[in-house]
N, C-alpha and C positions, 0 to 999 in steps of 0.2 A: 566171529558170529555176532553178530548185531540183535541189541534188546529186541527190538521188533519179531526179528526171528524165531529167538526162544519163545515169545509169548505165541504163535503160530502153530509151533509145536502141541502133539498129546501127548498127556500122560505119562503113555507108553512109549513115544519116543523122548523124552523127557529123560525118565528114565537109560534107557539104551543111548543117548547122548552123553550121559553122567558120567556112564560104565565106561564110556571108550575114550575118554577125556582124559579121565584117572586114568588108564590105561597109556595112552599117549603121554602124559607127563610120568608115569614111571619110566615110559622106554627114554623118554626126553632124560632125566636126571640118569640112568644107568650109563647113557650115552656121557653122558657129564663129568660121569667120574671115570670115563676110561677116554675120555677127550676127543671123543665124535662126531660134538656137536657141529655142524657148520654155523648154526644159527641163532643164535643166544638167550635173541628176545623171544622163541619159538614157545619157551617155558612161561614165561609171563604171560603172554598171549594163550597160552592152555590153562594156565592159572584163573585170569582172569574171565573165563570160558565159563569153564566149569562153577565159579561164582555164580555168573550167572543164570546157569541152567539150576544150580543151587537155588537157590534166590526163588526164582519163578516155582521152584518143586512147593517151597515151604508156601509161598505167598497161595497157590493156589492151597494146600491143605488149611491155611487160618481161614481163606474165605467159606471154606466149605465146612468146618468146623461151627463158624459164625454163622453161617447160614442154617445149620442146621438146627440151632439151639433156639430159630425163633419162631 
């Protein structure tokens, strides 16, 4: 998923993108330790996902925080 994307995204999918991300990198690492994975970098790449969708949750909450206080 590409920065552009997440910022496209609402709130509410924001959220529900988050949920399934975590979700996907637990089945990812359970797969890990019972040696399933076919795909290695799948984790890093859910890793670095989820950052992002992270990122964009928090950045919109300080803008709106800031926004509000003026």
């Amino acid at each position: 998923m590409k920065p552009a994307e997440v910022k496209k995204l609402s709130n509410d999918d924001l959220k529900g993108e988050a949920t399934r991300l975590r979700r996907e990198l637990f089945d990812l690492r359970c797969q890990l330790t019972t040696e399933k994975v076919a795909d290695n970098s799948r984790i890093g790449k859910t890793r670095k996902d989820l950052a992002r969708v992270l990122t964009e949750q928090n950045s919109r909450k300080g803008a709106n925080a800031a926004g509000g206080k003026k």
